[in-house]
C-alpha positions in Angstrom: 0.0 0.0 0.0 1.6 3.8 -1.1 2.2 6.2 1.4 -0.7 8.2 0.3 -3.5 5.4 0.3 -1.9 4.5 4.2 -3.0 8.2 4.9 -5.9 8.1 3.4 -7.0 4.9 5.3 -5.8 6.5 8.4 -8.5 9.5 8.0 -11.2 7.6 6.8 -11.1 5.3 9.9 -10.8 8.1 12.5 -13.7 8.9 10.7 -15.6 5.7 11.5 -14.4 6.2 15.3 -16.1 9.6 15.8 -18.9 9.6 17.7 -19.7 13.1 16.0 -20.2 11.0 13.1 -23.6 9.6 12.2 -24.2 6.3 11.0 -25.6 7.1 7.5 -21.9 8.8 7.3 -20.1 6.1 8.4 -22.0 3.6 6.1 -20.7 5.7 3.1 -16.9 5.6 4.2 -16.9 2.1 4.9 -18.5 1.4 1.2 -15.5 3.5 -0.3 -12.8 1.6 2.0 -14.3 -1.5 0.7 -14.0 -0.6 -3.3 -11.4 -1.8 -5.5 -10.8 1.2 -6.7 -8.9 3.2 -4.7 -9.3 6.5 -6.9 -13.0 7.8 -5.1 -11.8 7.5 -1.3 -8.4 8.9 -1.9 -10.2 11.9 -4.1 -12.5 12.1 -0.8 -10.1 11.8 1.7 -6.4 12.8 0.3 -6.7 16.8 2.1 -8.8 18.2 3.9 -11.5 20.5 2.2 -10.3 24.1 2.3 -11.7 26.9 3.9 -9.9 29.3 1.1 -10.6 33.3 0.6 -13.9 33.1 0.0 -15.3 29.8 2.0 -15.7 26.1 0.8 -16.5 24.8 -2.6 -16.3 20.7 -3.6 -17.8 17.8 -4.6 -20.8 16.9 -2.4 -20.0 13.4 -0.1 -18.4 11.7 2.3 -15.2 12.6 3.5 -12.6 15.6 4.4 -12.0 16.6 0.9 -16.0 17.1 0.6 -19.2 19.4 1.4 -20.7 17.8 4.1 -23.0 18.2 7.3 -19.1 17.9 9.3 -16.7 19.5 6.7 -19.5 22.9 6.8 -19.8 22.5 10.7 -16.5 23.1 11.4 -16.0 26.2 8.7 -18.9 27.3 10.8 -17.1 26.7 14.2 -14.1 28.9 12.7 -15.9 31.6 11.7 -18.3 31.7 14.6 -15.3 31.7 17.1 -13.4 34.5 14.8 -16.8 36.8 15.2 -16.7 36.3 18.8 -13.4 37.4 19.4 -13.4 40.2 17.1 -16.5 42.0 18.4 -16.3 41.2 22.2 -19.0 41.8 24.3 -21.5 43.2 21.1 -24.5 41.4 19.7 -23.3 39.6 16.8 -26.0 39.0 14.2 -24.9 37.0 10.7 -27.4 36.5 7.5 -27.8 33.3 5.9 -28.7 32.2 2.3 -29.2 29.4 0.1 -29.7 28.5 -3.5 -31.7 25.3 -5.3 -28.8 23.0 -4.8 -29.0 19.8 -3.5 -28.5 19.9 0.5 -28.5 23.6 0.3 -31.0 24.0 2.8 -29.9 21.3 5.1 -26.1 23.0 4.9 -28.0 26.3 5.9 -29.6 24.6 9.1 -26.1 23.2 10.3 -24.9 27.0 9.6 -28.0 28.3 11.4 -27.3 25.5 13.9 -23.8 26.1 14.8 -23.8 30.0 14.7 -27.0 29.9 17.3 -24.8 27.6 19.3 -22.4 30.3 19.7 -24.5 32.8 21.0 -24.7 34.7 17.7 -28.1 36.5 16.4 -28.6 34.2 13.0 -31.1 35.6 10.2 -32.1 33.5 7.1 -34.8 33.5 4.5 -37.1 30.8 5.0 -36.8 29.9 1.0 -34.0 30.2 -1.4 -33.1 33.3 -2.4 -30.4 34.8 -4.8 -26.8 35.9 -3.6 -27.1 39.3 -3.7 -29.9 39.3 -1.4 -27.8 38.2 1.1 -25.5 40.6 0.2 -28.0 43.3 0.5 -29.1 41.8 4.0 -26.2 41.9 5.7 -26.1 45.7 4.9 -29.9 46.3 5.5 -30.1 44.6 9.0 -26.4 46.0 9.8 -24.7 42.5 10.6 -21.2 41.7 10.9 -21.3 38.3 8.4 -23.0 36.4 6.5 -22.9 33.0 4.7 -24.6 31.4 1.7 -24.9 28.6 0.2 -24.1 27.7 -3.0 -21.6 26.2 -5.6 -22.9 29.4 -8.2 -22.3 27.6 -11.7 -20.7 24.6 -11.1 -22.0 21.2 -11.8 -24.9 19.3 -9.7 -22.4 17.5 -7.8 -20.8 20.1 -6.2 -22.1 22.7 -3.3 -20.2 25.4 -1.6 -20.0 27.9 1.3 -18.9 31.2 0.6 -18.3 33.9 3.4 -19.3 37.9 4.1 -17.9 40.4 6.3 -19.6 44.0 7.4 -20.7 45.8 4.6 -22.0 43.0 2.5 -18.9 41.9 0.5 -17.1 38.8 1.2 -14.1 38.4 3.3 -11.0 39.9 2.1 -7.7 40.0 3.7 -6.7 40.0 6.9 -10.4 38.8 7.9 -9.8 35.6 5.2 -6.7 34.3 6.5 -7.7 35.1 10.5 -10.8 32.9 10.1 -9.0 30.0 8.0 -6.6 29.8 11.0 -9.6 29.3 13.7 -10.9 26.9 11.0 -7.1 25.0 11.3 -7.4 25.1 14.6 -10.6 22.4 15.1 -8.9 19.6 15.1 -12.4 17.4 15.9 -16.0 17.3 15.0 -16.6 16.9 19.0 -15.1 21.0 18.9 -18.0 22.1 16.6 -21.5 23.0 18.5 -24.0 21.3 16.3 -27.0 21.6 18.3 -29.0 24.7 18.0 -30.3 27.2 20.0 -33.7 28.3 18.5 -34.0 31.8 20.1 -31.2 32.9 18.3 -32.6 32.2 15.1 -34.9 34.2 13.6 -36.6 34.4 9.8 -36.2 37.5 7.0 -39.1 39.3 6.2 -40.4 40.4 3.0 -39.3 43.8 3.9 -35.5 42.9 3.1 -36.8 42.0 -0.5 -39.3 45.0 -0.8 -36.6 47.3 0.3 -34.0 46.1 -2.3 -36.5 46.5 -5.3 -36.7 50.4 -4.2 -33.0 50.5 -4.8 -33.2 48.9 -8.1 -35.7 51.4 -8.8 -32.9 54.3 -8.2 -30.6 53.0 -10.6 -32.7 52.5 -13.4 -32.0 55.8 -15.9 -34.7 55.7 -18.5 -38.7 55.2 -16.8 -40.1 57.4 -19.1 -38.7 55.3 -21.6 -39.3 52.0 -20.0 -43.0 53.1 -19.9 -43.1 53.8 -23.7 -41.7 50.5 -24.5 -42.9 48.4 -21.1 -44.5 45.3 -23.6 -41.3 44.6 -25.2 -41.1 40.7 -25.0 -38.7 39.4 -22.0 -37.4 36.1 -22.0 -36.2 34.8 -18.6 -34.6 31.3 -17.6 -33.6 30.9 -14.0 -32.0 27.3 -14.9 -34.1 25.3 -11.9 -32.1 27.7 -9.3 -33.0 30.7 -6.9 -33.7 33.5 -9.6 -37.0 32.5 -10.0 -38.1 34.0 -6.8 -37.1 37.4 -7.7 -36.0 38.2 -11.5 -39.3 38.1 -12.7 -40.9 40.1 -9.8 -38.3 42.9 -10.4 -38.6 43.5 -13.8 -42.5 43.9 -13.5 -41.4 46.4 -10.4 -39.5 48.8 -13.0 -42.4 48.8 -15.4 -41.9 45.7 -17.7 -45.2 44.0 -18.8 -44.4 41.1 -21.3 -42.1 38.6 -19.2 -42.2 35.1 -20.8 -40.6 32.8 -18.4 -39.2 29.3 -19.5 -41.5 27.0 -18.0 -39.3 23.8 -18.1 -36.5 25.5 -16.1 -39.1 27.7 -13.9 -39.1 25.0 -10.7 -36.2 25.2 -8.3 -34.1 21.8 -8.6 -30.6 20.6 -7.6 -30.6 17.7 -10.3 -30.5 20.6 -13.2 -32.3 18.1 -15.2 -32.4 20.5 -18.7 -28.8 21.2 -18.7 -25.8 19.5 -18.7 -24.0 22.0 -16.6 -26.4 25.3 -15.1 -23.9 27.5 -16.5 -25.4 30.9 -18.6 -21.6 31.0 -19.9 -22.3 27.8 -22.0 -24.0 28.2 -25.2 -26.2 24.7 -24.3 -27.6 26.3 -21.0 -28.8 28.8 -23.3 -30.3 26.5 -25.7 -34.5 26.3 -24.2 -34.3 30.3 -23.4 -33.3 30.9 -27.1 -36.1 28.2 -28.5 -38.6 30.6 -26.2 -37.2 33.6 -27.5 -37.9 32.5 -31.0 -41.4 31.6 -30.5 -42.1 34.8 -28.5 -39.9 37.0 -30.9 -38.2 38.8 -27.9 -36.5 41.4 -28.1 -33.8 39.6 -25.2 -33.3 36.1 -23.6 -31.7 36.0 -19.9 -30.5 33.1 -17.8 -29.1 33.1 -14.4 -27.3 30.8 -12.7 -28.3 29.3 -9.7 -27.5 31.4 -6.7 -28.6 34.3 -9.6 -25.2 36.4 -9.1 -24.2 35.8 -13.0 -26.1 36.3 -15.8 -26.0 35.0 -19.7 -28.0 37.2 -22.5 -29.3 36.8 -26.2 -29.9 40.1 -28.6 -31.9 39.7 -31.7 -30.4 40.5 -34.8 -32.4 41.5 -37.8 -32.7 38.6 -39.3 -34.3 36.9 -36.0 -31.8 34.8 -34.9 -30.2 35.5 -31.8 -26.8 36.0 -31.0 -24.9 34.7 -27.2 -22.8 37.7 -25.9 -20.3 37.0 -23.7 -19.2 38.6 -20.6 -16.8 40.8 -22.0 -19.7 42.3 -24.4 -22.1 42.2 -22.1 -20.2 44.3 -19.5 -18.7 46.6 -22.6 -22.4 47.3 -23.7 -23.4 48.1 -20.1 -20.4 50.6 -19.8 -21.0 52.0 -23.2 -25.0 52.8 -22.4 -24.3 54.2 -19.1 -21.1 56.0 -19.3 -22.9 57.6 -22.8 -25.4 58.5 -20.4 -23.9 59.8 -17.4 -24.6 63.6 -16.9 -22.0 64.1 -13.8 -18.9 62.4 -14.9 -17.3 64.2 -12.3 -15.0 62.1 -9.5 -16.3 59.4 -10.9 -15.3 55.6 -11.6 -16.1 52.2 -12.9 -14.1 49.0 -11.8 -13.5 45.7 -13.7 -10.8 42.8 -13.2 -7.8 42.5 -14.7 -8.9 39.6 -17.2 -12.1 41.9 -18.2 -11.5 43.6 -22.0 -9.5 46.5 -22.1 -12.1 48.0 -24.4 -13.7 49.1 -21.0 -10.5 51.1 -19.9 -10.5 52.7 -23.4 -13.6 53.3 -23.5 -13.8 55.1 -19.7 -10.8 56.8 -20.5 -12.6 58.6 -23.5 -15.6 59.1 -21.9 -13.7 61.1 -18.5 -14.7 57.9 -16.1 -11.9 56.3 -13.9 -11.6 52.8 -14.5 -9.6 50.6 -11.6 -8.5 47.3 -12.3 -8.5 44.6 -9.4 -8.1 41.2 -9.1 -10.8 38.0 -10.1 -13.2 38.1 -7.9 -15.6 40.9 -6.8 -14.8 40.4 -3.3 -11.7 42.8 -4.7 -13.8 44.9 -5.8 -16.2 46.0 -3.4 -13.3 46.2 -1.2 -12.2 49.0 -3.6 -15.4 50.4 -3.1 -15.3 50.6 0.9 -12.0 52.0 0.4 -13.2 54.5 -1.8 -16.9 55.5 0.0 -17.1 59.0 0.6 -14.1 59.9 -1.7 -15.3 58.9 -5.1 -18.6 58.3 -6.8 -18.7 54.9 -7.7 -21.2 54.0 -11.2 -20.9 50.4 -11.8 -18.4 47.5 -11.6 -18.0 43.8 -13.8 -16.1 40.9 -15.0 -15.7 38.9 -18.1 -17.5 35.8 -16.0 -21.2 37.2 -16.7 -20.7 39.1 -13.2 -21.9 42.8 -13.0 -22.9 45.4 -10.2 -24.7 48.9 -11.3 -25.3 50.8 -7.7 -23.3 50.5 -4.1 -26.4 48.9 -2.4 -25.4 45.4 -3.0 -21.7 44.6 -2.6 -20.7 41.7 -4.9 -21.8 40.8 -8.4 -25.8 40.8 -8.8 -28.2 39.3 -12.1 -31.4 40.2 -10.2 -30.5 43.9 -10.4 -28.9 43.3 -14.3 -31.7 41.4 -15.8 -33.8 44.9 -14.4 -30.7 46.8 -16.2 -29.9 45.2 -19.4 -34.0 45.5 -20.0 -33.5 49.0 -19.3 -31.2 49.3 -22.1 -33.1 46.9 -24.6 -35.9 49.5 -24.1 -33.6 52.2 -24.5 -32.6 50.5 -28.3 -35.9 49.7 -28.9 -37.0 53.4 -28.6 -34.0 54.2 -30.9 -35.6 51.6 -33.4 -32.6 49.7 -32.5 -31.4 46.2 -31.4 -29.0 45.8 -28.8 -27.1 44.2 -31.4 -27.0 46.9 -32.8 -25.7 48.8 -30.2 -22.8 46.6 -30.4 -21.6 46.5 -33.8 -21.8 50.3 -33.3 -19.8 50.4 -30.1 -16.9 48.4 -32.2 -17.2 50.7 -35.1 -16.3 53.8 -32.5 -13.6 52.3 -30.7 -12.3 49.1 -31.7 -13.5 45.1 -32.2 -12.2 43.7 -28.9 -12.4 39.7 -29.2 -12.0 37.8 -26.2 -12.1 34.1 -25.8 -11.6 32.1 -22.2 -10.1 28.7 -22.5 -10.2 25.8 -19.6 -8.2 23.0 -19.1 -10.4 20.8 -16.7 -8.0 18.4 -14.4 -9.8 16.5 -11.9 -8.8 14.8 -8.3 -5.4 15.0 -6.3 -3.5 14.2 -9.7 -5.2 16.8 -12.2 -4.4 19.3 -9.0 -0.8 18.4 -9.3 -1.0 18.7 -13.2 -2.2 22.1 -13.0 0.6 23.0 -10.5 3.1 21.9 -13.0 1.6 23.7 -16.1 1.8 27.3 -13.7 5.3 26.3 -13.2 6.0 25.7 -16.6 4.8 28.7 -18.0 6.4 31.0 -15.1 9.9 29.8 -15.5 10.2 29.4 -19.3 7.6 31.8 -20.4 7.3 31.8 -24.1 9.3 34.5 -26.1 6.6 34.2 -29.2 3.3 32.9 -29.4 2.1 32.6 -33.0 4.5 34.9 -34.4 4.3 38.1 -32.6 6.8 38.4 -29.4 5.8 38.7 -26.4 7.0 42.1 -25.1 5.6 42.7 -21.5 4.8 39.7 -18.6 3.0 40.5 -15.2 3.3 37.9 -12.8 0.8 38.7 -9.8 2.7 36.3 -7.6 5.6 37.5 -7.2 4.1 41.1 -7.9 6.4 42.2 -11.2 6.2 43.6 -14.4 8.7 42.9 -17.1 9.7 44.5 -20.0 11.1 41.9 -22.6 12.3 44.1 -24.9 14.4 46.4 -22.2 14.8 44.2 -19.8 12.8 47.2 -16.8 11.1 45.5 -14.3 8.7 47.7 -11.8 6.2 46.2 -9.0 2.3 45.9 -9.6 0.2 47.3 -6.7 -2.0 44.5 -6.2 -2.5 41.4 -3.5 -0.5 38.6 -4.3 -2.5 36.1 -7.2 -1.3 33.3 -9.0 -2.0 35.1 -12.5 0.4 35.2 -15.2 -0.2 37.6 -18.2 1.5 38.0 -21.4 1.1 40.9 -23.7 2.2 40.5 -27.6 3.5 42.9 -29.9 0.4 43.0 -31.7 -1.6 44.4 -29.0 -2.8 40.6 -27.9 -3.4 39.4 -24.3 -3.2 36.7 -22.5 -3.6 36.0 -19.1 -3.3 32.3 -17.4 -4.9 31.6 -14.1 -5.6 28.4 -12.1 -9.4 28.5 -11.1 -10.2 29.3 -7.7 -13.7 27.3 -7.5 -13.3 24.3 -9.9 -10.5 21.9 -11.2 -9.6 24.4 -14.3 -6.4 25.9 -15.8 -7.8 29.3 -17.2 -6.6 31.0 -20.4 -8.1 34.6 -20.9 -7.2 35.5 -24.9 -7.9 39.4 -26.3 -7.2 40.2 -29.9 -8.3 43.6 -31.1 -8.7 45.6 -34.3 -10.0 48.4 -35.6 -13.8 48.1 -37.6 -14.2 50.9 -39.8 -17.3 50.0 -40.3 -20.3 48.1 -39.9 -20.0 46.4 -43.4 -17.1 45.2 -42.3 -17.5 43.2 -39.2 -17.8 40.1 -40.3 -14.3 40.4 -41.8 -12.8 42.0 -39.3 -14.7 38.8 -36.5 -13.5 36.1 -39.0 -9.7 37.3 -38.6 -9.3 37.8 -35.1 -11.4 34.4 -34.9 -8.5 32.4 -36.7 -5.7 34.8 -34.4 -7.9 33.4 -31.4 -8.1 29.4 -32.5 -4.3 29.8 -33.1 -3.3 30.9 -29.5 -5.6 28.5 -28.6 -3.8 26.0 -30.5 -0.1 26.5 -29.1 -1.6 27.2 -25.6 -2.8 23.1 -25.6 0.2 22.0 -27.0 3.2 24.1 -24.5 
């Protein structure tokens, strides 16, 4: 028996001699000690599951390595005993949230559970409800945390745990790395208080909900013209998660009056049984919201993903098919309408990640907006934005991962207040006798085509971990000079926190928390930025190629070049 599989054993059986443990659990782990193949318990059992930056994410099971009654009890634990000691002697109240996933709403109860059990004032919807409700909650009912729970757009078998601080956003450094050392240091499931104390607990009201649709209200720029075009036809998927329960009810609070939703997708269910993955990035997620969309002859199709923080989009083109924009558009288009728009441009900014197109910076820097770049994740920036309150005037914030944040009432990435956006703008087009496709095209036409393409490398288990390790490695210490023909002139490596000039040799630091992020910029003007995922077993490749489109004649010209450019990085990037 390997070293490895000896460790493994030891684990499982100290988890067969709990007496935290209950028997359904134990049943599992003995079943996986007793298969032949090895490959399931050591996956399940080879680490422990992290508590990383933002909380907990795996595959949903027995074992250390998975999201489990046990493995969220003790990230509970840690964070509980963090809150206590950082706010001595105040009441300590935490929000709680949960999507459609399987065991989402048992996981809540062990968080409501454990959190009661430590004295701390726990309040959580009685239903699923999207992310950014939560996020809003914590802010509306002034608590210091908050948890929910969700695996956002990963596959059925996975769930997840991700954590909030004061103010709504989740936990950024030094609050991240205090609470994954109290998480460390539980070294038993006999350490974690699992049984509840019910006073402590209380339900959300409908005024938490009621009061966030007034805020959407604020941000929405065009009524007048939302009333003149209020029976455009809406499509709306929620993919079977929580965006059901509010997406529709928002857009009819802003004026709309011709929502379709897609009925197969409408009920809330953790088995995602119309999609292979409930992803609104993937074109086949998209595949019954475009069908409706057809029928119905929208004027847009939205899908949100199942905690209903991301959200995927279809335009109409003249010739009635419908056309998938991706993040990076989606975001662009956003920018483009609002920053058009924005009467007082005066102090202030827009933020975006550093893997978002650089048609935004151009775009803001035209226009007399700031534009800050941060690190993936929108924990980074509404951390920005706390830093910045009262300084700056912040507009609206996104990432090329169908993320985006119009307004400071929510603090993290939102698709019940986009969906009640991007119909905003549809009307807008639509009063222009425009598409939002059109919008596009003429967006390109004004400043540049920006083509971006993401790339993953999935690499499963303790050994795809390893193999994505080694492919980092590789392409940080023998960084390629060319990549299809055009040299690579400047690399940023967020790690270590340098800039390099290839071509002089300069290096100066980047201002940013250290990331594992690697990105190369060509001569050409091409990006391309390499990142190991922080939620799922992916090597990432971000790839931007721009040109210029003089004009709209000749876009699809202009698309079909930097399309091959694309497929070629593309190429050498799966063959290094």
């Amino acid at each position: 028996m390997s070293e490895l599989l000896q460790t493994v054993h030891a684990k499982a059986e100290s988890w067969l001699n709990s007496r935290a443990i209950d028997n359904a659990t134990k049943a599992e782990v003995k079943a996986l000690l007793n298969k032949e193949d090895s490959k399931e318990l050591i996956d399940n059992f080879y680490k422990d599951l992290e508590f990383g930056t933002g909380g907990l994410r795996g595959i949903m099971g027995a074992g250390s390595n998975c999201m489990n009654k046990y493995t969220v009890g003790v990230a509970t634990q840690g964070l509980a005993n963090y809150l206590n000691k950082t706010f001595p002697g105040q009441e300590i109240k935490i929000a709680i949230a949960h999507d459609s996933r399987n065991n989402s709403s048992t996981f809540a109860e062990v968080v409501a559970a454990v959190f009661s059990a430590n004295g701390i004032k726990v309040y959580m919807f009685n239903e699923l409800r999207p992310t950014p409700l939560l996020s809003f909650a914590i802010r509306y009912l002034q608590c210091q945390s908050g948890v929910v729970i969700t695996a956002s757009h990963n596959p059925k078998e996975y769930n997840g745990y991700k954590a909030y601080w004061t103010g709504g956003a989740q936990v950024v450094p030094p609050h991240d790395k205090n609470i994954i050392e109290e998480v460390k240091a539980i070294t038993s499931f006999e350490q974690v208080k699992f049984k509840p104390i019910l006073a402590n607990i209380h339900l959300i009201g409908d005024e938490v909900e009621q009061a966030y649709y007034e805020e959407v209200k604020k941000i929405i720029p065009n009524h007048d013209v939302i009333a003149r075009q209020k029976n455009i036809p809406l499509v709306y998927s929620s993919l079977h998660g929580a965006g059901i329960t509010m997406v529709p009810e928002c857009l009819k609070q802003i004026g709309f009056t011709n929502i379709h939703i897609v009925k197969e997708q409408e009920e809330p269910d953790g088995d995602f049984p119309t999609v292979k993955s409930p992803n609104p990035e993937e074109q086949s997620a998209m595949e019954l919201v475009i069908k409706r969309g057809k029928e119905v002859n929208a004027t847009m199709v939205m899908a949100t993903d199942p905690d209903t923080d991301r959200v995927g989009m279809g335009v109409r083109k003249s010739d009635g098919e419908f056309i998938l924009l991706n993040g990076n558009q989606a975001f662009s288009l956003m920018m483009y309408f609002i920053m058009k728009n924005l009467k007082d441009k005066n102090n202030t900014y827009i933020a975006k990640t550093i893997v978002t197109s650089e048609l935004i910076d151009m775009m803001a820097a035209r226009f007399g907006v700031e534009c800050y770049n941060t690190l993936t994740g929108f924990k980074y920036i509404a951390e920005l934005m706390g830093k910045l309150e009262g300084k700056k005037k912040f507009v609206a914030a996104g990432e090329e991962s169908y993320g985006y944040m119009a307004g400071d009432f929510v603090r993290d990435k939102d698709a019940v207040s986009s969906c009640a956006f991007f119909a905003a703008m549809a009307a807008s087009a639509a009063d222009e006798s425009k598409s939002m496709y059109d919008w596009l095209i003429d967006m390109y036409v004004e400043f540049a085509y920006y083509k971006e393409a993401l790339l993953n490398v999935t690499k499963k288990g303790q050994q795809g971990e390893q193999e994505i390790k080694a492919m980092m490695e590789k392409f940080r210490n023998n960084p390629p000079a060319t990549i299809i023909g055009s040299r690579v002139v400047r690399l940023l490596d967020y790690k270590i926190l340098k800039e390099k000039d290839l071509l002089t040799g300069k290096e100066s630091d980047l201002d940013f928390p250290k990331s594992d992020v690697l990105q190369f910029y060509l001569e050409d003007g091409t990006k391309v930025s390499v990142r190991p995922s922080g939620t799922e077993p992916k090597i990432k490749f971000y790839i931007s190629a721009h040109a210029p489109l003089a004009s709209r004649a000749d876009f699809e010209k202009v698309d079909q070049q930097l399309d091959v450019k694309i497929k070629g990085i593309e190429q050498y990037l799966l063959s290094v």
